[in-house]
KEMI-154425 format. One line per 5 residues: for each residue x, z, y of N, C-alpha, C, O. Coordinates in steps of 0.05 Angstrom, whole numbers, plus 32768, in hexadecimal, padded with zeros to 4 digits. Layout:
! residues N
X:Z:Y:X:Z:Y:X:Z:Y:X:Z:Y ~ ...
//
This chain:
! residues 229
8ABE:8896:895D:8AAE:887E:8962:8A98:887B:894D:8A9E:8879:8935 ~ 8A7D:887B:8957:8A61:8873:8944:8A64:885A:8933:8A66:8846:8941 ~ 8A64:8855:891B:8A68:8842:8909:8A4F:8833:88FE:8A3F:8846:88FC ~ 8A46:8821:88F7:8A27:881E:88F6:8A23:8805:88DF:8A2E:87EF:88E3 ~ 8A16:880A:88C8:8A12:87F7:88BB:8A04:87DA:88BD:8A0D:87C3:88BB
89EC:87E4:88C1:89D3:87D5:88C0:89D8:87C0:88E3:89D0:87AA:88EB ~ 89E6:87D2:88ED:89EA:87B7:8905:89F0:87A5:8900:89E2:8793:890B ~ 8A01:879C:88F0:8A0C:8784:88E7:89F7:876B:88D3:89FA:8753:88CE ~ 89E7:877B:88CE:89D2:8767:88B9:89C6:875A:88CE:89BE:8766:88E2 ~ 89C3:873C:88CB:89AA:8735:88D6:8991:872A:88CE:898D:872E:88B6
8982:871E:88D9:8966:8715:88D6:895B:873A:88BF:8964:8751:88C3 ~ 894A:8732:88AC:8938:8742:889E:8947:8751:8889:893C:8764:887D ~ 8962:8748:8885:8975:8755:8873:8973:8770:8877:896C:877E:8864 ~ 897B:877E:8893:8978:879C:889C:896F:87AA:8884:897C:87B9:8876 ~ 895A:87A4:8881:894D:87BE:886B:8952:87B3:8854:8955:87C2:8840
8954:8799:8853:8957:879B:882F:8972:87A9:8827:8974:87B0:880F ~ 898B:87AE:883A:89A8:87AC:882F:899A:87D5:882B:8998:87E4:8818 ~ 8996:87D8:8848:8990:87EF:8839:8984:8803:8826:8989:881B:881F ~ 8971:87F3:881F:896B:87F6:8804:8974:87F2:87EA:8974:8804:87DA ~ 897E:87D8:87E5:898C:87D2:87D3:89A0:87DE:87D2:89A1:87F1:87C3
89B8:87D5:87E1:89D2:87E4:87DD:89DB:8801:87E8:89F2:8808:87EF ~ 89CA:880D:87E6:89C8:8830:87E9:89BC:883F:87E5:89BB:8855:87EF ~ 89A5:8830:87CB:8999:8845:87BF:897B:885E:87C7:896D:886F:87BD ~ 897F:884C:87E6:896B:885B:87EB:8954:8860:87DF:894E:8850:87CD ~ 8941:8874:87E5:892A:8864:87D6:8914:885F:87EE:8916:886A:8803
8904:8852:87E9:88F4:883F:87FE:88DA:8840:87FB:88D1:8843:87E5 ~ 88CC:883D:880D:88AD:882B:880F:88A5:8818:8822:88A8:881B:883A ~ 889A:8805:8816:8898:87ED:8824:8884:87E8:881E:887E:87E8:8806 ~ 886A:87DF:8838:8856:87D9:8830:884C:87C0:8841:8854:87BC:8858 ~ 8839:87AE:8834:8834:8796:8844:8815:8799:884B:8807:879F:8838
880C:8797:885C:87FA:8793:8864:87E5:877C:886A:87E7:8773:8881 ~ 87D2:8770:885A:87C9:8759:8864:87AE:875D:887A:87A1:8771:8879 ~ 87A8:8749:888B:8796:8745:889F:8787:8727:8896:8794:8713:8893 ~ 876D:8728:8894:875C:870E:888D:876E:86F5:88A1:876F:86DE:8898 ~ 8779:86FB:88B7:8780:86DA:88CC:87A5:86DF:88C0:87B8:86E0:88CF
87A5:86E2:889E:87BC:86DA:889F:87D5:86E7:88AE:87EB:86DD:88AE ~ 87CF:86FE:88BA:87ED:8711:88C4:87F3:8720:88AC:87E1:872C:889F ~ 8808:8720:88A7:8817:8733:889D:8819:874C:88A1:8819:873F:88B7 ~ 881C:876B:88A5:8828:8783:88AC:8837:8791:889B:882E:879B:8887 ~ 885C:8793:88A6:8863:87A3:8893:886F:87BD:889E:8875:87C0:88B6
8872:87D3:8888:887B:87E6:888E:888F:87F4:887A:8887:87FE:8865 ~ 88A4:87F4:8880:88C0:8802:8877:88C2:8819:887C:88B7:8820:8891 ~ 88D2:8832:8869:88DC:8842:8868:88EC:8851:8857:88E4:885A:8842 ~ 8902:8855:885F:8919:8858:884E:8926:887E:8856:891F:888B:886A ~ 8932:8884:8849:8947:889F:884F:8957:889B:884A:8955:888F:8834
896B:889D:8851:8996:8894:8847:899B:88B4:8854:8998:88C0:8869 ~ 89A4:88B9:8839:89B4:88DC:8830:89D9:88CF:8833:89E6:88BC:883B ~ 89DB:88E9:8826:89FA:88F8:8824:8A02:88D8:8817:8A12:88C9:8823 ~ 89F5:88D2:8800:8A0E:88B8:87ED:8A0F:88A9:8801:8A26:88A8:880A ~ 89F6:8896:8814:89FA:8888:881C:8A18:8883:882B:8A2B:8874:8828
8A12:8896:883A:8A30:88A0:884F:8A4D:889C:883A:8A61:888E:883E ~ 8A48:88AB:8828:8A5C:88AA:8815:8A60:888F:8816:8A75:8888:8820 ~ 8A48:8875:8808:8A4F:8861:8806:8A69:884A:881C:8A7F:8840:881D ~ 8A46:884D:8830:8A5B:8845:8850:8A86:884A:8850:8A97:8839:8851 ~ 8A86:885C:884E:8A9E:8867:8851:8AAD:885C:8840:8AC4:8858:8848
8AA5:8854:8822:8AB6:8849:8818:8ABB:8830:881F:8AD2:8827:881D ~ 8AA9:8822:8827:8AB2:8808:8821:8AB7:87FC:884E:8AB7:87E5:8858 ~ 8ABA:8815:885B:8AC9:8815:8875:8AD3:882F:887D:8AC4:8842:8882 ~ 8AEC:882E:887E:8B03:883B:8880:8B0E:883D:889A:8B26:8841:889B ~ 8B02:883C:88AD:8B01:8835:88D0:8AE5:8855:88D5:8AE8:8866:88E6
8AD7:8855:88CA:8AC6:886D:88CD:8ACF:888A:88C9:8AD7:888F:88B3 ~ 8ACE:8899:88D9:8ADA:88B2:88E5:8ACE:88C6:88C6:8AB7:88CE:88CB ~ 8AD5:88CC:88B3:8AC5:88DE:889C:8ACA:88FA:889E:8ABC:890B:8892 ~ 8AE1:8902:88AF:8ADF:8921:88BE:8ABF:8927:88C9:8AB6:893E:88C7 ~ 8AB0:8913:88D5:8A95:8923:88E1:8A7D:8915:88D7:8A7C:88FE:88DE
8A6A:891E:88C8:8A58:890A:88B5:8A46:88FE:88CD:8A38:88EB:88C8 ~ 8A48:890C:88E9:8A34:8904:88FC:8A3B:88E9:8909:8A2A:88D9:8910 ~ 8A57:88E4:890B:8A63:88C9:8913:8A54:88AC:890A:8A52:8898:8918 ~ 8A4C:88B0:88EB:8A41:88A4:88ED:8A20:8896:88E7:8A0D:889C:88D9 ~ 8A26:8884:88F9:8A05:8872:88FC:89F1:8860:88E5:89EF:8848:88E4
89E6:886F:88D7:89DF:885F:88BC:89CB:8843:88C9:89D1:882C:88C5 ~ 89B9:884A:88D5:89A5:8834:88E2:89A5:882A:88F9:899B:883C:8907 ~ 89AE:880D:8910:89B7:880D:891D:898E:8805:8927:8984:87EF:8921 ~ 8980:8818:8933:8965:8801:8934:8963:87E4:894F:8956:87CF:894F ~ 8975:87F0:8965:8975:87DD:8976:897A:87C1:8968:896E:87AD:896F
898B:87C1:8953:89A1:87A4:8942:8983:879D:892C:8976:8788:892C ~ 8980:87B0:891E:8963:87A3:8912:8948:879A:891E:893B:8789:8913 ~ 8940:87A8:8936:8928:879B:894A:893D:8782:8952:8934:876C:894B ~ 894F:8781:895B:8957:8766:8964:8954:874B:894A:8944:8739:894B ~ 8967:8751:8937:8966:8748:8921:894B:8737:8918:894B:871E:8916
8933:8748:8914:891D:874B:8909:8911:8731:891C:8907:871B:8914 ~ 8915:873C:8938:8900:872D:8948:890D:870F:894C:88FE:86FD:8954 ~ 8924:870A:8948:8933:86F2:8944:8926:86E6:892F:891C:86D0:8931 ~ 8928:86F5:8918:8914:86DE:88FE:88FD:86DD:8902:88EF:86DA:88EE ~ 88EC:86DE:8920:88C9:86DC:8926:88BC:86ED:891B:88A4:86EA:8916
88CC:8706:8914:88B6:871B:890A:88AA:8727:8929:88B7:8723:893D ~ 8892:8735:892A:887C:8735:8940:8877:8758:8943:8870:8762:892E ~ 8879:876D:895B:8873:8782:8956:8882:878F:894F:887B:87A5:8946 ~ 88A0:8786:894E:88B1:879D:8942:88BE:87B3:894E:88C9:87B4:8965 ~ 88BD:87C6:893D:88C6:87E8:893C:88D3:87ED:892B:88CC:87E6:8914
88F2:8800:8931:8902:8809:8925:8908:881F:892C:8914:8821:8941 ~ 88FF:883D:8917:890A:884A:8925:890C:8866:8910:88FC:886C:88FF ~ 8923:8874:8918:8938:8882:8907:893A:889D:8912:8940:88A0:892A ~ 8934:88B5:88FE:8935:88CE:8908:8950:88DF:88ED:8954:88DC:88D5 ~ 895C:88EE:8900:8970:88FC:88EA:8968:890E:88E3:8966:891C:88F8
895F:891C:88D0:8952:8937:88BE:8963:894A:88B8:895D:8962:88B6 ~ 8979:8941:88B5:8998:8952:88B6:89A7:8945:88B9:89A0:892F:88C0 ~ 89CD:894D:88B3:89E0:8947:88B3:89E3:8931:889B:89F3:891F:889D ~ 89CF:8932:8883:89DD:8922:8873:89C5:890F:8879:89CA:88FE:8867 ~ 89AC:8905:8887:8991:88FD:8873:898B:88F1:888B:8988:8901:889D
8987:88D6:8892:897D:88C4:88A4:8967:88B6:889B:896A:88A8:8887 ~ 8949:88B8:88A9:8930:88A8:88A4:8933:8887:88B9:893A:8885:88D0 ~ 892A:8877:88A9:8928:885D:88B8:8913:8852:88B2:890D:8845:889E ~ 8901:8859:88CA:88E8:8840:88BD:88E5:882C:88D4:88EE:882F:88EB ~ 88D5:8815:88C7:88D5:87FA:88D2:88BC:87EC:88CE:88B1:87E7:88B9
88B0:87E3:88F3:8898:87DF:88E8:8891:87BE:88F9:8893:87BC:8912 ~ 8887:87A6:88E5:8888:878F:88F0:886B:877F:88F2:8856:878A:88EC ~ 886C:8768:88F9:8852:8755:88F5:8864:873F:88EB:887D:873D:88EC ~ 884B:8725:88DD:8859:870E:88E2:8845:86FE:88CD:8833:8709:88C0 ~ 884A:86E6:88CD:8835:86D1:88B8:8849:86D5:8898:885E:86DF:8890
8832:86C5:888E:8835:86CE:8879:8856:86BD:886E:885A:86C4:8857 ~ 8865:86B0:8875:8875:869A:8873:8897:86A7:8877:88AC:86A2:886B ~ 8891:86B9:8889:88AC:86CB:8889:88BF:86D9:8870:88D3:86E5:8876 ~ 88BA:86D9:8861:88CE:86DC:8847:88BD:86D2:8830:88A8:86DA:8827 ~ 88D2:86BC:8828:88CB:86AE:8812:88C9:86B7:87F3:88BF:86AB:87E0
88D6:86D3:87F6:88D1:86DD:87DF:88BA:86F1:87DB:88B6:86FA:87C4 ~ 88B0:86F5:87E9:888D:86FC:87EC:887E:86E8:87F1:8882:86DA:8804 ~ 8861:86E3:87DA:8853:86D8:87DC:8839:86E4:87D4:8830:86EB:87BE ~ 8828:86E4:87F9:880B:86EC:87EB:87F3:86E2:87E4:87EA:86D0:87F3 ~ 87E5:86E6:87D1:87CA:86D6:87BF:87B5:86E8:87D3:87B1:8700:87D7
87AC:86CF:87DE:8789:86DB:87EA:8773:86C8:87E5:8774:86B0:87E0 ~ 8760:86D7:87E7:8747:86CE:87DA:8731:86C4:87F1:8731:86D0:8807 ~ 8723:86B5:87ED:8713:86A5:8801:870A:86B3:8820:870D:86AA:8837 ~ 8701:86C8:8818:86FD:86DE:8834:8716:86DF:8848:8714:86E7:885F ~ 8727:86D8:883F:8749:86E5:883F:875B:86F6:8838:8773:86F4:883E
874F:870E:8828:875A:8720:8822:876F:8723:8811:876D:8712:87FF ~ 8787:8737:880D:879D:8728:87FD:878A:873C:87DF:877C:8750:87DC ~ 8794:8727:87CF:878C:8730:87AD:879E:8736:879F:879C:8742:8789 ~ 87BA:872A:87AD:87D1:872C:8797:87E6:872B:87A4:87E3:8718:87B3 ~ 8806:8738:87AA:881B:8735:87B1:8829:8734:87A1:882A:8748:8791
883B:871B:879C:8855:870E:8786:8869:8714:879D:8867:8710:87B5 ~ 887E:8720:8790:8895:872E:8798:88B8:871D:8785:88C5:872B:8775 ~ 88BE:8703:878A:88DB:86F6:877D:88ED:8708:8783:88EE:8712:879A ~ 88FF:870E:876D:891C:8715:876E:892C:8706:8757:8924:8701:8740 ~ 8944:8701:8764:8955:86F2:8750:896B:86FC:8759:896F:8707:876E
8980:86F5:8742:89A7:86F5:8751:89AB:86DC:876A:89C2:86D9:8774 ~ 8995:86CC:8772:89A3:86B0:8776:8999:86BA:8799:89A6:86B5:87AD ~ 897F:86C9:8798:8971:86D2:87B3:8986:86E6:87B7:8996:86E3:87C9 ~ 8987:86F5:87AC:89A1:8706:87B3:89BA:8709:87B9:89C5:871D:87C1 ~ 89C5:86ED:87B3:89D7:86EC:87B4:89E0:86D5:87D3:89F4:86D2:87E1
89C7:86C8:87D2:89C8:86BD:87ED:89C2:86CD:8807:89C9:86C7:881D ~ 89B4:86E0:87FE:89B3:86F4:8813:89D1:8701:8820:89D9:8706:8837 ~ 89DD:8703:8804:89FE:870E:880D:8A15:86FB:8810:8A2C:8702:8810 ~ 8A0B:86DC:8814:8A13:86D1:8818:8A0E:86C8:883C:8A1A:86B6:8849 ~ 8A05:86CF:8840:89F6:86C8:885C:8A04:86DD:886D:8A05:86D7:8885
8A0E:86F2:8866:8A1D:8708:887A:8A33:8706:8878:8A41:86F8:8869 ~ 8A39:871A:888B:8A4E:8719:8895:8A68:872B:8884:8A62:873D:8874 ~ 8A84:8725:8888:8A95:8739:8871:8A8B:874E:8866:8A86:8750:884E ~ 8A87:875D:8874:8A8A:8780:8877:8A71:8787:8868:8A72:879C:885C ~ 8A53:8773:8866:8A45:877B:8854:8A47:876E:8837:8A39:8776:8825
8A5B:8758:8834:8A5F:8745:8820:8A70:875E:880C:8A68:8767:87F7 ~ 8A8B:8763:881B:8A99:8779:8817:8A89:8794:8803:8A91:879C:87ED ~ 8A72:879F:880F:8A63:87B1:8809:8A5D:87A7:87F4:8A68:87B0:87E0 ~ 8A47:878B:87F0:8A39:8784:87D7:8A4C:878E:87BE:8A44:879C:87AB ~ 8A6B:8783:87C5:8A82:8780:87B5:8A8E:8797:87A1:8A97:8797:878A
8A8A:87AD:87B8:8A8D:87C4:87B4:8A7C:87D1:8793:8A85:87DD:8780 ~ 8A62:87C6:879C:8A52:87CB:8783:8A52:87CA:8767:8A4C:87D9:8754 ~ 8A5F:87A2:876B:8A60:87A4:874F:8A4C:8797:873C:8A4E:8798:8724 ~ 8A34:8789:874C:8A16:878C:873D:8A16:8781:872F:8A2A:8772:8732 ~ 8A08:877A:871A:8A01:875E:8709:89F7:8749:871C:8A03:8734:8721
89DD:8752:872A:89D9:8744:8740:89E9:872B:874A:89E3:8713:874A ~ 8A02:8737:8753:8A16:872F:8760:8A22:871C:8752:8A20:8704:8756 ~ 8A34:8728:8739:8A50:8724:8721:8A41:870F:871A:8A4B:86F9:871E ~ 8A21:8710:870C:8A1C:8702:86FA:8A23:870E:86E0:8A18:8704:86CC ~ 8A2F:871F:86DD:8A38:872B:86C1:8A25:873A:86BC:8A20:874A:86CE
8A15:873A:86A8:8A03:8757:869B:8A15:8775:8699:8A2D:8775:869F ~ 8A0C:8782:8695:8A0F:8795:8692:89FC:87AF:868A:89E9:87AD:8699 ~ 89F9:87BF:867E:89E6:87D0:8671:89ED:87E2:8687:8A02:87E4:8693 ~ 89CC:87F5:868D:89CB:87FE:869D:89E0:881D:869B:89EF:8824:86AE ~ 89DD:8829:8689:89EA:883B:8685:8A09:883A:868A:8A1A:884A:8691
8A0A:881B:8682:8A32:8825:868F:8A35:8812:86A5:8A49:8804:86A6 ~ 8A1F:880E:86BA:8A23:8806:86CE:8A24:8821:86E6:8A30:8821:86FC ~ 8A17:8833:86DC:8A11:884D:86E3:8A2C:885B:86E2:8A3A:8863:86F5 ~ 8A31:885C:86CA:8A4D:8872:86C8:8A6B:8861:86DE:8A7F:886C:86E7 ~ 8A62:8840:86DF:8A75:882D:86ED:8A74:883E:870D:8A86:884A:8718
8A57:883A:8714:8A59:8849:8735:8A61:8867:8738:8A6B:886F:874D ~ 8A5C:8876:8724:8A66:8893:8721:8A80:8895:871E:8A8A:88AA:8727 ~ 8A90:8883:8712:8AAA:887F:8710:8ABC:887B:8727:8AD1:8886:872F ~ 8AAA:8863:8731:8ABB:8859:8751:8AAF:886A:876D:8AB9:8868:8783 ~ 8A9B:8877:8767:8A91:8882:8783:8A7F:889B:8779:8A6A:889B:8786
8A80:88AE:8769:8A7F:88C5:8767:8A5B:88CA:8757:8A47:88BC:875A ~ 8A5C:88E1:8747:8A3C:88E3:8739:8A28:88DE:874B:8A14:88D2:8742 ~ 8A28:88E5:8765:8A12:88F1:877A:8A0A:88D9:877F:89F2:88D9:8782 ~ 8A16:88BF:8782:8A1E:88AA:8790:8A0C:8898:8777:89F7:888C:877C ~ 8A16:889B:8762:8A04:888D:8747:89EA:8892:8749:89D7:8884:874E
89EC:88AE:8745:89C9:88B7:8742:89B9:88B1:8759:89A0:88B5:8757 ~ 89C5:88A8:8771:89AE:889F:8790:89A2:888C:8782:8989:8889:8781 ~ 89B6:8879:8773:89B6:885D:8768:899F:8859:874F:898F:8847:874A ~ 89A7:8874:8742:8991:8877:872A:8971:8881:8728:895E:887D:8719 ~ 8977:8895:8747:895B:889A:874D:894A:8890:8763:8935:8899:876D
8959:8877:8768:8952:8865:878C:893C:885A:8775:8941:8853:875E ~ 891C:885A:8785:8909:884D:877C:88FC:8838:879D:88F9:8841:87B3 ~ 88F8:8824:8796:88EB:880E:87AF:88CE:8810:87A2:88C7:880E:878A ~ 88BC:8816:87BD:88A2:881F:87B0:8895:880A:87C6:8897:880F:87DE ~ 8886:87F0:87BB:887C:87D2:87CA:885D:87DF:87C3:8853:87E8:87AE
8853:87DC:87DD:8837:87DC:87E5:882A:87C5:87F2:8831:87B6:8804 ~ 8810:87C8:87E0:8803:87A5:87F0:87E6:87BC:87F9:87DE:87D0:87EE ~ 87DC:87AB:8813:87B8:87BB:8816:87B7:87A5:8831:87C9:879D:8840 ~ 878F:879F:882F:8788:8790:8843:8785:87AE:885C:877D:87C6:885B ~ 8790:879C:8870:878F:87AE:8888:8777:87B4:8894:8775:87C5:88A7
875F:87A6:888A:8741:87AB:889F:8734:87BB:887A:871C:87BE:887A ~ 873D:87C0:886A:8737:87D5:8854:8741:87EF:884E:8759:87F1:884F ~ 8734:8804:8848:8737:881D:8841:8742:881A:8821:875A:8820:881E ~ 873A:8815:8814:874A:8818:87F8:8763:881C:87F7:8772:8819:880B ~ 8769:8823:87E0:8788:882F:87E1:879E:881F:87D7:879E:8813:87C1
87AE:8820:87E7:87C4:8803:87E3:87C2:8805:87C1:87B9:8816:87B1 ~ 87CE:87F2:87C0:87DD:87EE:87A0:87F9:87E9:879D:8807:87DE:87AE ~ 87FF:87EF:878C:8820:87F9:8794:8833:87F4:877A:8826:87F7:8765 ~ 8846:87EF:8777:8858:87F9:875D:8878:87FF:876B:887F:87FE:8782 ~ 8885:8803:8755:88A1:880B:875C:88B5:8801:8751:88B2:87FA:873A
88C7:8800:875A:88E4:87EF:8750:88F5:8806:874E:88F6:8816:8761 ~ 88FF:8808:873C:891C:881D:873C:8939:87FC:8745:893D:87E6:873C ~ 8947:880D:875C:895A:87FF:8767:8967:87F7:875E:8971:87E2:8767 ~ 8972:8807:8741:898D:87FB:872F:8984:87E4:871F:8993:87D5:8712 ~ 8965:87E2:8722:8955:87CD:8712:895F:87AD:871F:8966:8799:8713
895C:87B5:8744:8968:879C:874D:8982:8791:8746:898A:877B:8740 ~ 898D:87AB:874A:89B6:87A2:8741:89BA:8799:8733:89CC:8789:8732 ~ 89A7:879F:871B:89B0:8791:86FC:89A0:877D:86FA:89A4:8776:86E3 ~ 898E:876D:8705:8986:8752:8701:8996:8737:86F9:89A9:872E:8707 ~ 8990:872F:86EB:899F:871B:86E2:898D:86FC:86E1:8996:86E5:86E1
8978:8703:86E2:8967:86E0:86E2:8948:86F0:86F9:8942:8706:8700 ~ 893E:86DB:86FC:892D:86DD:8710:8913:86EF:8708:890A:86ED:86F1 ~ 8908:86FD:8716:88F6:8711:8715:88E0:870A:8728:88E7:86FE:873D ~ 88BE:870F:8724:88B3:8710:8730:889E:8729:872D:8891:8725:8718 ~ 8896:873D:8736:888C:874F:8736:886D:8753:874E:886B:8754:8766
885F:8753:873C:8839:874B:8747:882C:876B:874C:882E:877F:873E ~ 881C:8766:8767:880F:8784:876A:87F2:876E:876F:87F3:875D:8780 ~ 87E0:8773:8762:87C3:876F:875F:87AF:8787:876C:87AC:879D:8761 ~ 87A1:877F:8788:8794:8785:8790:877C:8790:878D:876F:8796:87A2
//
C-alpha cells in the first residue's frame, strides 16, 4: 500500500513541512507584478534520508520496497493550496530514481496570503524589498494547526524551534545522527532554502539569499531576513 506524506498537510503548509522537516534543499522564488499579483515558484528534491525519515516516524509503510513509497501527494497540495485562494496552481513531481523525488509548485495570489512575507514596493509598483518573519511562535502554530501524524514528525526532531530549549548547533547535529543515522544529519546540515524576489515585467536578475535549514530548527526568538531589490 502507497504511503504519502504531504497529503495530510493542508492549506500552504505542503511545502514548508517539506522543507523544513527533511532537509531538503529548496528554491523559492516570488515574483512581483505592478497590479499587486504575487507569483510563486517552489522546488524541492527529497533523497534516500528523507524516506529514511518518513519511515521512522510511520511504521504502517512497507520499507521492504523504497518505491511504495509516495513522498509528494500533488493532487492533496493543488487541493490544499487552492482552498487557501491561492490562483493558478501546479503541482507536479517527477522520480529521478529509486531514492530522489523532484516537487515543484507553481502559484498566483495577492500580496496578503502569508503573513509572514511582506513586500516593500515603490510608487511605479515594483517590489524593492522582500521581509521574510520566522519565529518559534510562527512555527510552532504552524504544527499546531495539523494533524497527529505531522505533529508526531515535528516531535520526532527535537528542534529548538519546537522545545524552546537552545541548543548549540553542533550537538544538535550529533542528537539527529544519534537517533536517525549520519546520512540523515548531514541532509539536515547541508539542506540550504534559497528565497528569490524579481519584478515579473523585468529582466534583471532576481536577488536572492539563503537559509541553511538547521538555521530554522535552531531558532529561538524571532527572525526577519530582507532581500533588497
Amino acid at each position: 500500500m502507497k504511503k504519502t506524506l504531504l497529503k495530510y498537510l493542508p492549506l500552504g503548509f505542503a511545502a514548508f513541512a517539506a522543507v523544513t522537516f527533511t532537509g531538503c534543499p529548496v528554491t523559492f522564488t516570488v515574483s512581483a507584478s505592478p497590479d499587486s499579483t504575487l507569483y510563486y515558484n517552489f522546488n524541492t528534491t527529497a533523497g534516500k534520508s528523507t524516506n529514511e525519515l518518513i519511515s521512522a516516524f510511520d511504521n504502517s509503510i512497507d520499507k521492504s520496497n523504497s518505491d511504495s513509497t509516495v513522498i509528494f501527494d500533488t493532487v492533496e497540495i493543488e487541493r490544499a493550496l487552492l482552498k487557501m485562494g491561492l490562483k493558478n496552481v501546479s503541482a507536479l513531481t517527477q522520480k529521478i530514481d529509486k531514492n530522489n523525488q523532484k516537487l515543484s509548485i507553481s502559484a498566483s495570489s495577492s500580496e496578503n496570503k502569508f503573513n509572514f512575507i511582506k513586500i516593500i514596493r515603490n510608487e511605479r509598483g515594483e517590489a524593492t524589498q522582500m521581509q521574510l518573519t520566522l519565529s518559534p511562535a510562527i512555527l510552532q502554530d504552524l504544527i499546531t494547526n495539523q494533524n497527529n501524524i505531522i505533529q508526531k514528525y515535528a516531535d520526532l526532531l527535537m528542534a529548538p524551534c519546537f522545545t524552546n530549549e537552545a541548543i548549540e548547533k553542533d550537538e544538535y547535529i550529533e542528537l539527529l545522527a544519534s537517533l536517525y543515522g549520519n546520512d540523515v544529519a548531514k541532509e539536515f546540515t547541508d539542506g540550504q532554502i534559497e528565497i528569490k524576489l524579481k519584478n515579473s515585467d523585468r529582466k534583471k536578475i532576481p536577488q536572492s539569499f539563503s537559509i541553511p535549514i538547521i538555521d530554522i530548527l535552531l531558532l529561538t526568538e524571532e527572525k526577519t531576513l530582507i532581500i533588497n531589490y
